[in-house]
C-alpha positions in Angstrom: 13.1 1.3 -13.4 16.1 1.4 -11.8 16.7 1.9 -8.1 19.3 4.1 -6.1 20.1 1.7 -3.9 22.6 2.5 -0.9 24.6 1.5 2.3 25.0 3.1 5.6 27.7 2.3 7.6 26.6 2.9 11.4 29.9 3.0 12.5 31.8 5.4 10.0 28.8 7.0 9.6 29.3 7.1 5.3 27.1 5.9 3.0 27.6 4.5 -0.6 26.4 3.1 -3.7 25.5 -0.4 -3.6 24.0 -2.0 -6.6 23.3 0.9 -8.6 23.3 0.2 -12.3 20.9 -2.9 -11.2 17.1 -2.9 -11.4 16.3 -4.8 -7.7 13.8 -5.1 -5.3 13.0 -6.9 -2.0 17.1 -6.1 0.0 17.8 -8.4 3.1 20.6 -8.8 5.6 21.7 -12.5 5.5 24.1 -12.0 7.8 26.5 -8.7 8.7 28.2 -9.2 6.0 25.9 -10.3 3.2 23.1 -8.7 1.6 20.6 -10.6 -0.5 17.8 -8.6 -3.0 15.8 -9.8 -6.4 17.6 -8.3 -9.2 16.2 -8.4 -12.5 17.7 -10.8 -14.7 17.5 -10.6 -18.1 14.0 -12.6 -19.9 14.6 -14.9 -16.7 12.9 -12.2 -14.4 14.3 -11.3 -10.7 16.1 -13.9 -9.6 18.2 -14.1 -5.8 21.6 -12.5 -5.9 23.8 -12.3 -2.7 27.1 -10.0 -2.2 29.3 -11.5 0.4 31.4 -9.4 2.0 29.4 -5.8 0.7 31.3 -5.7 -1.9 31.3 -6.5 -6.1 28.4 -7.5 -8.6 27.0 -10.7 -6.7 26.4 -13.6 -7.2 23.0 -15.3 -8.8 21.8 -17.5 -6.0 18.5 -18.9 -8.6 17.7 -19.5 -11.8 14.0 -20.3 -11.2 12.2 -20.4 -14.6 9.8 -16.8 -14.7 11.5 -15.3 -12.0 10.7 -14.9 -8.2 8.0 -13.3 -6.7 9.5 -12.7 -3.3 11.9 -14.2 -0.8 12.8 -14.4 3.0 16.4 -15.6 3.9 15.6 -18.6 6.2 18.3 -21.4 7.9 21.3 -22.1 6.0 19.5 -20.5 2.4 16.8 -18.8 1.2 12.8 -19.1 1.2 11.4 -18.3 -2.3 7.5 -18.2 -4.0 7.1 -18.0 -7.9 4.2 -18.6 -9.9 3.7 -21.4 -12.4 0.8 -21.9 -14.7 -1.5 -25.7 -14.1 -0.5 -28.1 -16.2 -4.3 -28.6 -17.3 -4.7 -24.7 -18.3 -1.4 -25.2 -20.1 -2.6 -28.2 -21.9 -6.2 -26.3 -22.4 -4.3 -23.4 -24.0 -1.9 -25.0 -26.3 -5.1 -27.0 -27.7 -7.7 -24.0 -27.5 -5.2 -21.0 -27.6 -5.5 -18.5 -24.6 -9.1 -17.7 -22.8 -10.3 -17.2 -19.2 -12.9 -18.5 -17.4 -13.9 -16.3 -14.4 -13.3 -17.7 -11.1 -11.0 -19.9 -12.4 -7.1 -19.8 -11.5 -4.6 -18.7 -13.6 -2.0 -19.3 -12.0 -1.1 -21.1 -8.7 2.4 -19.8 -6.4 4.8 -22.3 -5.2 7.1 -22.2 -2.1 11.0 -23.1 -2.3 13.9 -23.8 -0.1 17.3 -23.6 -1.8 20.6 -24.0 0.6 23.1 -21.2 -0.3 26.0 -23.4 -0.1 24.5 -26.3 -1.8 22.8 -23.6 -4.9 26.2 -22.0 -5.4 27.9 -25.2 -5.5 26.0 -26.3 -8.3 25.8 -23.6 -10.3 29.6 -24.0 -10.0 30.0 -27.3 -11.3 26.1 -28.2 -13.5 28.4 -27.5 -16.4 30.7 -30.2 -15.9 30.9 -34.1 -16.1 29.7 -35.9 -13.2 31.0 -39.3 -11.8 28.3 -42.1 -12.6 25.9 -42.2 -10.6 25.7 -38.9 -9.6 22.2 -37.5 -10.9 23.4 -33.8 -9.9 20.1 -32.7 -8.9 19.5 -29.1 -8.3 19.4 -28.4 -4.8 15.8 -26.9 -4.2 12.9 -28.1 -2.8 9.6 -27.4 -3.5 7.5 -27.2 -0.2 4.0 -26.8 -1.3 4.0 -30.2 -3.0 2.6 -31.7 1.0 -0.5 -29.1 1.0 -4.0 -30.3 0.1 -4.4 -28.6 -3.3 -2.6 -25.5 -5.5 -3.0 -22.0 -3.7 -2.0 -18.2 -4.6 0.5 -17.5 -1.7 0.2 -13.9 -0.5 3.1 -13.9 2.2 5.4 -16.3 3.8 6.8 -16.1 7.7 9.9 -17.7 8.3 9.7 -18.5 12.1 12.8 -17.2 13.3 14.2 -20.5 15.2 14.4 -23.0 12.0 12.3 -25.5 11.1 9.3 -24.0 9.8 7.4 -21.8 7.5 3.7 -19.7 8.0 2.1 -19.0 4.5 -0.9 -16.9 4.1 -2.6 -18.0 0.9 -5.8 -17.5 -0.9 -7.8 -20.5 -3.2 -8.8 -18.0 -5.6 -8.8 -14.4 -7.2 -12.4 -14.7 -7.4 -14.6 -11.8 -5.4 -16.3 -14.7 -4.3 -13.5 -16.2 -2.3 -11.5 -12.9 -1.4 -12.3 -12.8 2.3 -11.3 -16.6 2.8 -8.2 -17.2 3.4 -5.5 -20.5 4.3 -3.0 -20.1 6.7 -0.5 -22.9 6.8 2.3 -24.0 9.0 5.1 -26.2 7.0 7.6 -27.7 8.9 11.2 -29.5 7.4 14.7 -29.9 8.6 16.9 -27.7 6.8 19.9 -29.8 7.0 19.0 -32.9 6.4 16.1 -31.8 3.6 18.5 -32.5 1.1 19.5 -36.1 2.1 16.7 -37.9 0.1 15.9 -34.9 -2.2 14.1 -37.4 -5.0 11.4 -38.4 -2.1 11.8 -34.9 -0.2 7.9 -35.2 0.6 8.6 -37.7 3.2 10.4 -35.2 5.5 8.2 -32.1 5.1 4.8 -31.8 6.9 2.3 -29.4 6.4 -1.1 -28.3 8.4 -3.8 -25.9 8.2 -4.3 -23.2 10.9 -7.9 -23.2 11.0 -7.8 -19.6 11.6 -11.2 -17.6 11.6 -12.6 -16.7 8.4 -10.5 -13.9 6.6 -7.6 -13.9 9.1 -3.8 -14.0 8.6 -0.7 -14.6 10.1 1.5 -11.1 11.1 4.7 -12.2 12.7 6.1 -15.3 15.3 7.9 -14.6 18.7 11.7 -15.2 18.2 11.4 -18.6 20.2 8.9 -19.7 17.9 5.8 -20.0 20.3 3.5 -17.4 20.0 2.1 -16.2 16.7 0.3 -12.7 16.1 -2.9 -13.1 13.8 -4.3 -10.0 12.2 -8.2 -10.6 12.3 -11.8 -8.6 12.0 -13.9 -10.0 14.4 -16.6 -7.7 13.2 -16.6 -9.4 9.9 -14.7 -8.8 6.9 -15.8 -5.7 5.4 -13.9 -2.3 4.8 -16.0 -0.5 7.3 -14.4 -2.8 10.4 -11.0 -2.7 11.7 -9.0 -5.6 12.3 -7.0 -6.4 15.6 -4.3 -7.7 16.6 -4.5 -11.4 18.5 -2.2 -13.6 19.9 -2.3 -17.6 19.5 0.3 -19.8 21.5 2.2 -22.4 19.0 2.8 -24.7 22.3 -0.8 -26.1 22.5 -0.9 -29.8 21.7 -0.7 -30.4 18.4 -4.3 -32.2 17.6 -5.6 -28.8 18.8 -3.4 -26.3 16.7 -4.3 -29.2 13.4 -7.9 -30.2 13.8 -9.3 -27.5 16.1 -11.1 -24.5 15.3 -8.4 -21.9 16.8 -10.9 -19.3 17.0 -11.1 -19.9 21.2 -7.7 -20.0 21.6 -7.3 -16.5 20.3 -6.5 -14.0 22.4 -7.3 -10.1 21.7 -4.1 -7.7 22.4 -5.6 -4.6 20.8 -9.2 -3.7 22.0 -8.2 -1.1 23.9 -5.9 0.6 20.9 -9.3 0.8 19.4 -6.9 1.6 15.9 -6.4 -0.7 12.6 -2.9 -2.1 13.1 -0.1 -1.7 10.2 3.2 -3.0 10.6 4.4 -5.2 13.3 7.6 -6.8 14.5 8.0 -9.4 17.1 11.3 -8.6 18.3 13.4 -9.5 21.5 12.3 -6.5 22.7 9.1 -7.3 22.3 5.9 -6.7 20.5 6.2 -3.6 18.1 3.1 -2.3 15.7 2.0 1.6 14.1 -0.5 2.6 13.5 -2.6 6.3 13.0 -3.3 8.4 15.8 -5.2 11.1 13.9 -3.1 12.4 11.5 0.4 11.2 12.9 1.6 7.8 12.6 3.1 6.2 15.8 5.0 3.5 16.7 4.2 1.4 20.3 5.1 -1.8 22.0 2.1 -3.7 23.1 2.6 -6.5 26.0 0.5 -9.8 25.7 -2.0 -8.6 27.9 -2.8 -5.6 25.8 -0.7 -2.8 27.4 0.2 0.0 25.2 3.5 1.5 25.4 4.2 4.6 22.7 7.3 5.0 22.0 9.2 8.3 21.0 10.1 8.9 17.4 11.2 13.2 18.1 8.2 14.1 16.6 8.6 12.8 13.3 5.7 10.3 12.3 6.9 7.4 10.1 5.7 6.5 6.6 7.9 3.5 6.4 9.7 1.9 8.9 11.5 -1.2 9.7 13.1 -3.2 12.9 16.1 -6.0 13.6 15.1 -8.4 16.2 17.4 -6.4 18.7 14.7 -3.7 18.0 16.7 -1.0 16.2 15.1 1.0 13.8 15.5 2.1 10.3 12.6 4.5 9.4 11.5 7.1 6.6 9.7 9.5 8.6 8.5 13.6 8.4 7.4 16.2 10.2 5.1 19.6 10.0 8.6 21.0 9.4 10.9 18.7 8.0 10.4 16.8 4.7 11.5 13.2 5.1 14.5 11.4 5.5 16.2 8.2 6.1 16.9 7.7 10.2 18.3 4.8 12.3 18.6 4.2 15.7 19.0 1.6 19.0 16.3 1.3 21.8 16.6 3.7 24.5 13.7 4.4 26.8 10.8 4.1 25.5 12.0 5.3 22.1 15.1 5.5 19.9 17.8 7.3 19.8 17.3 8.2 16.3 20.2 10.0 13.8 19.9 11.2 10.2 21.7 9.3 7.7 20.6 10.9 4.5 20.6 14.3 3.1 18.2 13.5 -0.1 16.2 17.3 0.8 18.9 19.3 0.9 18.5 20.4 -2.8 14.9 22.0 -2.0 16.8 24.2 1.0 16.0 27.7 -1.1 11.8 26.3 -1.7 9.1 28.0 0.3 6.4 24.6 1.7 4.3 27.2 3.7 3.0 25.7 6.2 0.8 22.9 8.0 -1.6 22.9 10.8 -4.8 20.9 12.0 -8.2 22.4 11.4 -11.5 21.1 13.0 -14.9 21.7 11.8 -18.2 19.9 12.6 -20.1 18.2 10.1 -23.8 18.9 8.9 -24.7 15.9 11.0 -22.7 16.8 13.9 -19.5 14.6 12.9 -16.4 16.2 14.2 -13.7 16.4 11.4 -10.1 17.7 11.2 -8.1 18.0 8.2 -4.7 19.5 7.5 -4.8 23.1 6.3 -1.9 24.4 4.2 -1.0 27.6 4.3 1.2 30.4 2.2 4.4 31.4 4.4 3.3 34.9 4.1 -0.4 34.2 5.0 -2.8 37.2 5.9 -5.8 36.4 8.1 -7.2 39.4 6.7 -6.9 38.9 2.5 -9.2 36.2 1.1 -7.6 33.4 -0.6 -8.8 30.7 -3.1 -9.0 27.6 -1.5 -8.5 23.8 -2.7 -9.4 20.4 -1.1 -6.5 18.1 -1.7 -9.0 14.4 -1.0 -6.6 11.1 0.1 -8.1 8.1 -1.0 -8.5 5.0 0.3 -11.4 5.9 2.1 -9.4 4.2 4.9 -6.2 5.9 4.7 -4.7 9.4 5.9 -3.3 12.8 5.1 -0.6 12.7 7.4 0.4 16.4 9.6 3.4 16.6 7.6 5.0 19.0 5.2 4.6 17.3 1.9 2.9 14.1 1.6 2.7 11.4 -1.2 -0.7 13.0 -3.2 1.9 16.1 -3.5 4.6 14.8 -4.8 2.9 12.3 -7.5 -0.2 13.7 -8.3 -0.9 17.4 -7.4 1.0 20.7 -7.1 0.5 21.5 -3.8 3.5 23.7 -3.4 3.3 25.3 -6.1 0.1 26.5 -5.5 1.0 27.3 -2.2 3.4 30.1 -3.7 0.4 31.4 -5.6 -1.5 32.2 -2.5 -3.7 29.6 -2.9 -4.8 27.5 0.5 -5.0 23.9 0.7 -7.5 21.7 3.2 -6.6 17.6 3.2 -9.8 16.6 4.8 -9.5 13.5 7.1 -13.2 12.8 6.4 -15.1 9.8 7.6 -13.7 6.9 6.8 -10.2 7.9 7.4 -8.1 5.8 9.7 -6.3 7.0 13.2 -10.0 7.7 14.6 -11.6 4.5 15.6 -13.6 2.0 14.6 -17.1 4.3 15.0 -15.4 6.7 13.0 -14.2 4.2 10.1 -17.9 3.2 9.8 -19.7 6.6 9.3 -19.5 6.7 5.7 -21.2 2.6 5.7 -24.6 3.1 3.3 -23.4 7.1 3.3 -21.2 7.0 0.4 -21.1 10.4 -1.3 -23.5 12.0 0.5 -21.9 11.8 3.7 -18.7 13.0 1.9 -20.2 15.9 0.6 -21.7 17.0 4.4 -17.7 16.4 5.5 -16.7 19.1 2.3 -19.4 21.7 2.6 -19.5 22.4 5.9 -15.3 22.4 5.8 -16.2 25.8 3.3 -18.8 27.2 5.5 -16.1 26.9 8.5 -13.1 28.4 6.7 -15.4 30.8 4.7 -16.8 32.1 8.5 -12.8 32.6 9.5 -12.8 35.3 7.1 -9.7 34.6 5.0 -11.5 32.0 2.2 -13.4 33.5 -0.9 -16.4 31.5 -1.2 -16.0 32.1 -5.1 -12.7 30.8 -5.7 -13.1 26.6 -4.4 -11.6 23.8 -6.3 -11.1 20.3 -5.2 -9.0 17.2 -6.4 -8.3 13.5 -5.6 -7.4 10.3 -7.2 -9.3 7.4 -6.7 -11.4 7.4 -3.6 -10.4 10.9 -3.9 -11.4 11.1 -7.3 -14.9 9.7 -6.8 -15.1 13.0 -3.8 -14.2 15.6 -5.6 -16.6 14.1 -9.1 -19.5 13.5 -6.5 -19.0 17.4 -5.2 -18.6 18.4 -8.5 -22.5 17.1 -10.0 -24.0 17.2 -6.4 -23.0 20.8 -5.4 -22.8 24.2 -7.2 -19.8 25.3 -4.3 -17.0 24.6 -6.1 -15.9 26.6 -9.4 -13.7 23.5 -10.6 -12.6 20.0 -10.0 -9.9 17.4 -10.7 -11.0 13.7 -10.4 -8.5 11.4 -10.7 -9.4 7.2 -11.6 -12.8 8.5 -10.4 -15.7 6.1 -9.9 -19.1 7.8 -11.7 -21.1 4.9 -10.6 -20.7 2.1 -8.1 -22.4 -0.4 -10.2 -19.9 0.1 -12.5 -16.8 -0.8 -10.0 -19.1 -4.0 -8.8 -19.1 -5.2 -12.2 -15.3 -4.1 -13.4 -13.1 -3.6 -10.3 -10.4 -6.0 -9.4 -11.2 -4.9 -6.2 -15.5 -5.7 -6.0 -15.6 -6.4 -2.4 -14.5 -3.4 -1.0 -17.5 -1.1 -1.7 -18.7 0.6 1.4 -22.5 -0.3 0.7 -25.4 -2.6 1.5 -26.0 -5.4 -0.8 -26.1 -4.8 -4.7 -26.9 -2.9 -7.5 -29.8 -5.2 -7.8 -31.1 -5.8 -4.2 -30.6 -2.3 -3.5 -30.8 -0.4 -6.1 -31.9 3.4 -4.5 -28.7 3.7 -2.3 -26.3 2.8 -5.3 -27.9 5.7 -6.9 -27.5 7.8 -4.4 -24.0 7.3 -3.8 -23.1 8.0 -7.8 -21.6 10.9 -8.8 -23.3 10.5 -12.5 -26.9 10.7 -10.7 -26.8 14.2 -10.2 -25.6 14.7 -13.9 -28.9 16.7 -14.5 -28.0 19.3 -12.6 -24.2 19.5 -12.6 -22.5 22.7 -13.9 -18.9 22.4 -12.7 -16.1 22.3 -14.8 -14.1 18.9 -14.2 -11.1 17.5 -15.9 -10.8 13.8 -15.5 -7.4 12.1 -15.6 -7.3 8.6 -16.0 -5.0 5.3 -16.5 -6.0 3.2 -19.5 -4.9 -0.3 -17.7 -6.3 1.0 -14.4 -8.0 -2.5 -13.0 -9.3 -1.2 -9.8 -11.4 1.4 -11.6 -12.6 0.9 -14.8 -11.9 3.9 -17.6 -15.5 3.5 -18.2 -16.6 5.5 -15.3 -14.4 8.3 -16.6 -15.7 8.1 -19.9 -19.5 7.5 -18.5 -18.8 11.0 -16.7 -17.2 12.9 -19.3 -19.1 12.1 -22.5 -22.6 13.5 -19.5 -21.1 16.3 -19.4 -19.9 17.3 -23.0 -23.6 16.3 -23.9 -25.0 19.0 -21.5 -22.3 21.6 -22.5 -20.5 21.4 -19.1 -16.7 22.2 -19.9 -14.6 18.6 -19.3 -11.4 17.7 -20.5 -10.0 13.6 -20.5 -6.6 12.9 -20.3 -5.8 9.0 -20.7 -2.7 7.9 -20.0 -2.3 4.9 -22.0 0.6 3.1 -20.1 -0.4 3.4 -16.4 -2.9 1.6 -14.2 -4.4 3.1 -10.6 -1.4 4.8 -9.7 1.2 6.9 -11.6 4.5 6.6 -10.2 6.5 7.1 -13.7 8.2 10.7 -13.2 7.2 11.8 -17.0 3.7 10.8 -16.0 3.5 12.1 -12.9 4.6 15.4 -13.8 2.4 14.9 -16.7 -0.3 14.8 -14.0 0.6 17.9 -11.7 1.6 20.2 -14.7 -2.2 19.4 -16.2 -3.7 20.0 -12.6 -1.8 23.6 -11.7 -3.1 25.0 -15.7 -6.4 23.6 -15.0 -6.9 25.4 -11.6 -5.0 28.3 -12.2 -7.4 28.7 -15.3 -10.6 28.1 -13.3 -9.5 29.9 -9.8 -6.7 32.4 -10.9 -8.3 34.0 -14.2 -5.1 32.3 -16.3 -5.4 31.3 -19.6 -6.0 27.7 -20.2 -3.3 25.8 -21.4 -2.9 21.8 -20.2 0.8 21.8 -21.6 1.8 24.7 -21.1 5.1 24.1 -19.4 6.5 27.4 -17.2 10.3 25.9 -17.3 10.0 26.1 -21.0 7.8 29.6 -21.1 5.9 28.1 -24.1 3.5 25.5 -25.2 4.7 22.0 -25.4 3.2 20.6 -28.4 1.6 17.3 -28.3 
């Protein structure tokens, strides 16, 4: 789809177009004058454009055969991955025609350097006669060609003085090799790279880091001697958090080559005691977020470990990026304030941020209600907080229906802010809002911003633990007086989805659900999921097959009696449509009301705006049906005041 892509001008303070009849991803600065992005070019894929000066359609940088992947401006040009099929399994499928073997790679990603100057000038001129002996070679250089063997590369990190390249990179898509990973350093002389370019081998070195198992390389200092390393040292499973840790580039280099680095790691986050996200080496120094509770924050952590938070003016980030100089461009929201676009320059332990967009302006006249965090103690003495969402003209003393709005993940968040992303893609929440309906986001166990204890609760408690974290949220709001106990609903997609289908069967407190890409059995996801090795239990179906029964929604089938409606991608790989199916074609055998809506096009997440409102139009009927007494109607569309056939 097309992107609104625009510039800010710091110093007029006017923003404009830029791009915008394009389909791009992946914008960089090459300089203050020139921006580079991937722009989608033609059958050829997204290929590197730059526009010099700001200014007209730019020009095409690559023509890399499938397109490019991503890209990182780096020296006097650009750093590039694409994939390419093995010449054996290309030779294997024009014999055999096309088949997969599992385990086996598909495909294998290769890293480029191209010099601007040098691209552009041949672009220019490959379409005219060349004096003899001129071979008119294309000016780009493949780097991977030195490593050991073919890998998938999952990121590359420029270091910012020249001369070399960090690529994170994986030797398979297998489950089985998922948690080992190949960090690489590659080093080459941009300038003179290009002077034998038929034997370019000779001039580019590569070595493994041997990094500990699983880990991978974050960010390098800007004088290229310290590298940050994001690494579990509890081992690699969901339920640990990883940390940050710092590894100097100056030790000899037989150590940093042949060594196990492990040793000469050194731990900068213990005492954060948070799962880092984003992080920027900057001049300024060491920058990461990460979630405190339910609010994102931003801190500058010294090599030693100190912790400095710095100010944001209350607004907690969902995106943010920083300059080497340390300014800030950020999307970021409050309890309040829907979010915007702010920038800003360092300034005491903080920024001094200013708004550059007005995107919310247009919702001015709608009523949000409001936010605030609630706490309750769990059945087994777990304390939990959750954002509660509230009707503007709330009355502590009516009784209001009452719906939990689950995040997924599990190790994610829903954020203190006044609309977050499961209400603007997937759920209602506003408008239920304006029908007097309450809202609980629990942060239940799991969640991030709470520790590593906290991340690990629901380990071997799958479900059941979940269902402790939902009930005893109802008993807490139901004892405040202003919840009827007969009116509770509950929705979530994905992790969020295999909550509210698990509270659905297991319980008889809710009068109707919404599980979205739910999961009815785990077994299922360890034999289908692209995703196997994230499940939050012991062992296996096989090897432990009692605690994969307990954690599966479908095992309380027997006994369910709530009305569900499942929605559900048909291309979603991380949870198989099966599990929807399993759960609905259970319940329309034992006479439970169930509806299944299957979006044929979409995967795991719906970001398509016909889809998406698809998705919340479905949810508001279904719940305003089950909680509000309304008649049930899936397509029946208010802006239209009648039934949209299908």
């Amino acid at each position: 789809m097309k992107a609104s892509l625009h510039l800010h001008d710091v110093h007029t303070d006017q923003t404009y177009p830029f791009a915008a009849e394009d389909i791009v991803s992946q914008v960089r600065w090459v300089d203050p004058q020139t921006v580079a992005l991937l722009k989608l070019a033609g059958e050829a894929g997204f290929q590197i454009y730059i526009f010099e000066e700001l200014a007209g359609a730019g020009q095409q940088v690559t023509d890399q055969p499938g397109g490019i992947e991503t890209f990182e401006p780096f020296a006097n040009g650009f750093l590039y991955t694409a994939r390419r099929i093995p010449d054996d399994l290309a030779i294997r499928e024009d014999k055999f025609g096309h088949f997969r073997i599992a385990g086996e790679q598909e495909s294998i990603t290769e890293l480029y350097y191209a010099d601007r100057k040098k691209i552009l000038d041949y672009r220019r001129n490959s379409g005219t006669p060349h004096a003899k002996g001129d071979p008119h070679t294309k000016p780009v250089i493949n780097l991977t060609g030195s490593l050991e063997k073919p890998f998938q590369i999952e990121s590359i990190i420029p270091s910012p003085t020249g001369g070399a390249v960090f690529i994170n990179c994986r030797s398979n898509e297998d489950e089985f090799s998922r948690n080992i990973t190949d960090c690489f350093r590659i080093e080459f002389e941009p300038d003179s790279i290009f002077r034998n370019i038929e034997d370019s081998t000779l001039s580019i070195r590569s070595n493994r880091l041997a990094l500990p198992k699983g880990a991978q390389i974050k960010a390098i200092s800007p004088d290229g001697a310290g590298m940050l390393v994001l690494h579990k040292a509890g081992g690699p499973g969901p339920q640990n958090q990883a940390d940050l840790w710092l590894l100097d580039l100056t030790l000899p280099r037989e150590i940093l080559e042949n060594a196990d680095l492990g040793p000469y790691l050194k731990c900068i986050t213990k005492s954060l005691d948070q799962e880092p996200l984003n992080v920027y080496w900057t001049k300024q120094g060491i920058f990461l977020s990460y979630w405190n509770k339910s609010r994102c924050e931003i801190a500058r952590i010294s090599k030693d470990g100190d912790i400095e938070v710095w100010e944001t003016q209350g607004l907690s980030p969902e995106a943010f990026f920083l300059n080497e100089d340390a300014q800030i461009s950020l999307r970021a929201a409050s309890a309040t304030r829907l979010a915007e676009i702010y920038y800003g320059s360092p300034a005491s332990k903080g920024w001094d941020l200013k708004r550059i967009t007005s995107f919310n302006e247009q919702y001015s006249g709608w009523d949000f209600g409001t936010a605030e965090t609630v706490r309750w103690t769990s059945k087994d003495g777990t304390k939990i907080e959750g954002i509660l969402r509230k009707p503007s003209s709330f009355d502590p003393g009516k009784k209001y229906p009452l719906i939990f709005n689950v995040h997924g993940g599990p190790a994610a968040v829903s954020p203190l802010i006044l609309l977050e992303n499961n209400n603007r893609y997937f759920y209602p929440t506003v408008q239920f809002l304006n029908k007097d309906i309450l809202i609980l986001e629990p942060n239940y166990r799991g969640s991030l911003g709470r520790g590593q204890e906290f991340l690990a609760l629901n380990f071997d408690h799958l479900g059941v633990a979940d269902l402790w974290d939902i009930e005893s949220a109802i008993d807490h709001l139901v004892a405040q007086g202003f919840v009827d106990e007969t009116r509770i609903g509950c929705m979530g997609w994905s992790q969020g989805g295999y909550i509210s289908a698990f509270a659905a069967m297991h319980s008889n407190r809710l009068k109707a659900a919404s599980a979205g890409a739910a999961l009815s059995d785990w077994r299922i996801y360890r034999a289908g999921s692209d995703e196997p090795q994230a499940i939050l239990l012991s062992g296996d179906p096989y090897s432990n097959k009692a605690l994969f029964e307990q954690a599966a929604p479908i095992s309380a089938i027997h006994q369910a009696q709530t009305p569900i409606l499942f929605q559900h991608g048909e291309k979603d790989p991380r949870v198989p449509l099966t599990s929807a199916m399993e759960m609905y074609r259970a319940l329309k055998a034992r006479g439970i009301e169930t509806i299944l809506v299957i979006f044929s096009s979409q995967g795991h997440g719906f970001l398509k705006p016909r889809e998406s409102y698809a998705l919340m139009l479905q949810n508001y009927n279904w719940f305003m049906h089950h909680l509000m007494g309304e008649e049930l109607d899936l397509l029946m569309d208010d802006s239209m005041g009648e039934h949209v056939q299908s």
